[in-house]
N, C-alpha and C positions, 0 to 999 in steps of 0.2 A: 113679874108675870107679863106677858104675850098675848095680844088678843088675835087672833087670825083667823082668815076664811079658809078650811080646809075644803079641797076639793073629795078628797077620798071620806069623809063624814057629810059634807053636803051641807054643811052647815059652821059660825064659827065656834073656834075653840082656845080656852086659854091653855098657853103653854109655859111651862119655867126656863129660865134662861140655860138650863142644861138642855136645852132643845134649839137655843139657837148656836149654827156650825161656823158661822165669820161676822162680821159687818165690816162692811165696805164703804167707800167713797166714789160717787160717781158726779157727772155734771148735774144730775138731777136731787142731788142729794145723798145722805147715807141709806146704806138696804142692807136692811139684817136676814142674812141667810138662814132658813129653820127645818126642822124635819118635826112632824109631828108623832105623838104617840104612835098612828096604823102606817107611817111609813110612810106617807105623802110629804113630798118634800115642797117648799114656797120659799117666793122671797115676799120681805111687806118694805114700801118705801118711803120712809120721812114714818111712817111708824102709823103710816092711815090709808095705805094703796093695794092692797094682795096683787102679787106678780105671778103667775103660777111657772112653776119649774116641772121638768120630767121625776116621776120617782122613780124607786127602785126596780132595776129589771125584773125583779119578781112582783110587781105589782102590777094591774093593769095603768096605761095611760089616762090622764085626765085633763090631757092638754082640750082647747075648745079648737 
């Protein structure tokens, strides 16, 4: 399981690892790429940061 801050719920949610899309290696650490159940997509990094991503063009934006 997944704990993340979902933008498009407004709040966090857990998620199963069928929801996360890569994990990467960066200089700051590894960042697991996710999409959640309503379509909002994240990154979290070192497994304790919410990175927000753009979702899907049929959603609206939740960038800040």
């Amino acid at each position: 399981m997944l704990k993340v801050y979902c933008s498009g719920h407004g709040t966090w949610v857990l998620l199963d690892v069928s929801r996360i899309e890569a994990i990467r290696n960066t200089p700051d650490g590894p960042v697991a790429d996710w999409h959640c159940w309503c379509g909002t997509k994240g990154s979290l990094l070192r497994g304790v940061q919410p990175v927000d991503r753009p979702g899907p063009s049929s959603a609206p934006s939740h960038a800040a």
